[in-house]
N, C-alpha and C positions, 0 to 999 in steps of 0.2 A: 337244612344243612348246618351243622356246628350250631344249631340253637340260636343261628341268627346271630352271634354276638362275635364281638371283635375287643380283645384283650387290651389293654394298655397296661404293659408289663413296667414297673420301676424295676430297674435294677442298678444297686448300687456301687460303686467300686470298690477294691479290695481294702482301700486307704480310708476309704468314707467321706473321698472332696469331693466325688463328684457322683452324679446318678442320667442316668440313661435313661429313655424311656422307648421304647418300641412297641407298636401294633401288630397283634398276633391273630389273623393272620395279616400282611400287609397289603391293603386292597389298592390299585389307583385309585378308586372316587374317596377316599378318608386320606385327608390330612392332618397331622398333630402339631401341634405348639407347645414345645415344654419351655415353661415358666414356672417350674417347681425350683424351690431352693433345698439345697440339702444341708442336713442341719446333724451333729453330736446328742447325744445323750439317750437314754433308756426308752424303747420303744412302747408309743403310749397301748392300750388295749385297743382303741378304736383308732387307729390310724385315717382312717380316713376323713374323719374330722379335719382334718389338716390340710385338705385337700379340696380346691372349686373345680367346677367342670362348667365350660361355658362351650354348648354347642349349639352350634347351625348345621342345619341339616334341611336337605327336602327329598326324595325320595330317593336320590339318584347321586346325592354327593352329601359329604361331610366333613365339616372343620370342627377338631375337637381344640380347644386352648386349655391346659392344664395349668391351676395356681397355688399355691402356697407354700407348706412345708410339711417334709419328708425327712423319716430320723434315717440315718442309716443303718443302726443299732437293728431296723426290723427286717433286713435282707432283701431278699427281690419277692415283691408282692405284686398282685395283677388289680386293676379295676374293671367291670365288664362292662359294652354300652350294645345297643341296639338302635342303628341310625340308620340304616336303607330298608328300602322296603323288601320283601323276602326275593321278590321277581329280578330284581337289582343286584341283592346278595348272592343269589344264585349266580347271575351273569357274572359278578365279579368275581368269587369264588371259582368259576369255572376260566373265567380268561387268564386268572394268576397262575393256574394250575396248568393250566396250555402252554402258554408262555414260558414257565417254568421247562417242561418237556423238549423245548425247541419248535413250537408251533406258531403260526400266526390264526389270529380268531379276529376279523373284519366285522362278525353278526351281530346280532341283538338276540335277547329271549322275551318273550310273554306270555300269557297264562293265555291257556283254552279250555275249554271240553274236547278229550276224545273222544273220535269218531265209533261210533258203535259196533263194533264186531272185528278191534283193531286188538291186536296180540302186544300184549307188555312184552318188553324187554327185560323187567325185571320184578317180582316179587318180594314184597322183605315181611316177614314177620315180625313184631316186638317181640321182646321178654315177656314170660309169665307177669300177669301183676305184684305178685308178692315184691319181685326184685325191682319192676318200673317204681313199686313204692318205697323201698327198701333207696334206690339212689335218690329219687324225690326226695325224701326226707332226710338224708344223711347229709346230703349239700345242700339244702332250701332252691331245689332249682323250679323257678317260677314256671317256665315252659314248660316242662313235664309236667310239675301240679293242673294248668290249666286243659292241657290235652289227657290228660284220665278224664278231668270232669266232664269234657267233649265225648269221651269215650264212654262214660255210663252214660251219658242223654243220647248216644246213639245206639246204644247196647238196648235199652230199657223204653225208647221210645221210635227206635228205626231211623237211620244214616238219612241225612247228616246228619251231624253229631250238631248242637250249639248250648250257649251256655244258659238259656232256659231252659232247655229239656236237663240240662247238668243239672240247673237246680229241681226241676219237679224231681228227678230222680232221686237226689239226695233228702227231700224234703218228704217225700214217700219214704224213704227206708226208717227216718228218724218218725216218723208215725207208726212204721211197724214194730219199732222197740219203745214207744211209747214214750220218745223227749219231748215233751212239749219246751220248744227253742221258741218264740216268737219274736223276738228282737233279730231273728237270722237274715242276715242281707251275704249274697252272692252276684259278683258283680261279677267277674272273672273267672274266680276260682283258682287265683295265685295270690301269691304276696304280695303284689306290686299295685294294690288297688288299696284307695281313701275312702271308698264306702261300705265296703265289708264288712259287716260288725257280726258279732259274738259278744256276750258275757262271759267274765269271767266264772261265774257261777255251772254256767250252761256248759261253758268248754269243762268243765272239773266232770259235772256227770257225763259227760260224755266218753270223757276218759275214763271214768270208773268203770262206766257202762261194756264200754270194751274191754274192759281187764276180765270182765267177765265173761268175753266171747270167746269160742273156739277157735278164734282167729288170733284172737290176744299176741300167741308168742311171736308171729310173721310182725304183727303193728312196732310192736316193743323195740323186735331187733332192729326195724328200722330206721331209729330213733339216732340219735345220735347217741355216743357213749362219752359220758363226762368224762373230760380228764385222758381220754382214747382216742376218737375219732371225731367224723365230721366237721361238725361248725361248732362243738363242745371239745376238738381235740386240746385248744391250750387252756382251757377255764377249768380251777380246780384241779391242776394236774398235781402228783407227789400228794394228796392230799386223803386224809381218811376217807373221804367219800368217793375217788377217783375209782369207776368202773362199777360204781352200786348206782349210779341212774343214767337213764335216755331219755336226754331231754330236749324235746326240740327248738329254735330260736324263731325269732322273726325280729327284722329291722326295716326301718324306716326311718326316715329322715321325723324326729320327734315321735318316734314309736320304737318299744325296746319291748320284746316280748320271751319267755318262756312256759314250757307247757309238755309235758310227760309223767316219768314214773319217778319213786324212788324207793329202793330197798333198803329199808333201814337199818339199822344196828340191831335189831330183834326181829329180823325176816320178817317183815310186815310190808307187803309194798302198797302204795297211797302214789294218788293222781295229785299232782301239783302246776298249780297257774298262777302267774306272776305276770301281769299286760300294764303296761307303762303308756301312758299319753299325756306327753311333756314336751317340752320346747329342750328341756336338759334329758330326755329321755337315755343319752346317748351314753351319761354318768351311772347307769340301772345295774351295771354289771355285779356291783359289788353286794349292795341289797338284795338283791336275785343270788347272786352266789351264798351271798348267809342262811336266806331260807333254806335250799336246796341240806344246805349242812344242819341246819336248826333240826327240818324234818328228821333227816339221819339220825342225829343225838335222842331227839324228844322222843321219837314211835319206835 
């Protein structure tokens, strides 16, 4: 439900003294501490630089303490956390939502197996994949990335789904198009993982390799659009290259990354990878943003 995350919205006031912060949604077991100061002047690119998060949490309750400094100059921005456990979240999620209604909810929830030959209440189907890929990639949303990979190790190897069959599967496919990858580690299968590797060499063919698939055009639009949308919507905006690539990001705390297409100035499109592994990784915006424009001008 909601991806499991719970929002911590800043929002700042019309004057700029002061900044609010609220938990969206707002569960009983999460409580906040705001210890942010708000502060004048020109909103940096990575705001959240600016920003500590000190949480305690164990399955079933959460103290989030928020610290630093927040410009006003960047409006109401959200940070997202995942601190109960999903059986937790649900319960919560459901007693706000009760409660809201005019109910009272005294219960608990917990996980089972249904009983065999019991009739659901409800079926849901996803989206095509083209579009599960298509929001994966335009917002970097980790959950979705890691539940495909769940979804081709159960597709390609029989339900359940888990993240070694995600990787044989994906590690088969890259044998049938012939990448030899061997540095590839799959821990997850999202963003949120320290031992994941890739080359930057490997990720380039790989993207070549796809520009070359029939499937090309569904990957591409995915992407984000410089200077347009996604997590590319304010990078390079008003700029000669704004809407001539889809590129996609990845961040981590001392990790700054890019990786997609660019159509260049002489219709030529070319796979570009730019992966940063620094302590200042967080400074890469600018450097990445020149290549992105260099390619444009050069090809």
């Amino acid at each position: 439900i909601s991806f499991k995350a719970v929002s911590a919205r800043f929002i700042p006031s019309p004057d700029g003294t002061r900044l609010k912060i609220v938990l969206d949604p707002d569960l009983a077991p999460i409580k906040l501490q705001n210890q942010v100061n708000i502060k004048s002047g020109p909103c940096p690119n990575d705001w959240r630089d600016g920003i500590s998060k000190d949480v305690q949490n164990d399955a079933r309750s959460a103290t989030i303490v928020l610290r630093g400094n927040f410009t006003a100059a960047c409006g109401e921005k959200s940070l997202q956390f995942n601190l109960l456990s999903n059986t937790e979240f649900v319960a919560a999620i459901f007693r706000s939502l009760w409660t809201e209604m005019g109910g009272t909810w005294l219960g608990s929830i917990k996980d089972g197996q249904v009983s065999e030959g019991e009739r659901p209440l409800l079926s849901w189907e996803s989206e095509p994949l083209a579009d599960a890929v298509r929001d994966t990639n335009k917002w970097s949303n980790n959950l979705m990335a890691r539940t495909i990979l769940l979804t081709l190790g159960a597709e390609r190897f029989g339900a359940p789904g888990s993240t070694a069959k995600g990787e044989r599967a994906i590690k088969s496919w890259l044998s049938q198009k012939n990448l030899d990858i061997p540095e590839l580690v799959i821990e997850n299968g999202a963003g949120l993982s320290r031992q994941e590797r890739i080359s930057a060499q490997s990720l380039g063919d790989l993207l070549a390799n796809a520009g070359e698939s029939p499937v090309m055009p569904e990957l591409i639009s995915s992407l984000p659009i410089v200077g347009a949308d996604g997590t590319m919507k304010k990078r390079l905006k008003n700029n000669e290259i704004t809407g001539r690539a889809h590129i996609k990001t990845g961040t981590l705390e001392g990790v700054k990354t890019i990786a997609g297409f660019v159509l260049s100035k002489s219709g030529k499109r070319l796979a570009v990878v730019f992966l940063v592994n620094h302590a200042n990784a967080g400074e890469a915006d600018v450097a990445q943003d020149a290549l992105l424009q260099w390619v444009y001008q050069k090809y």
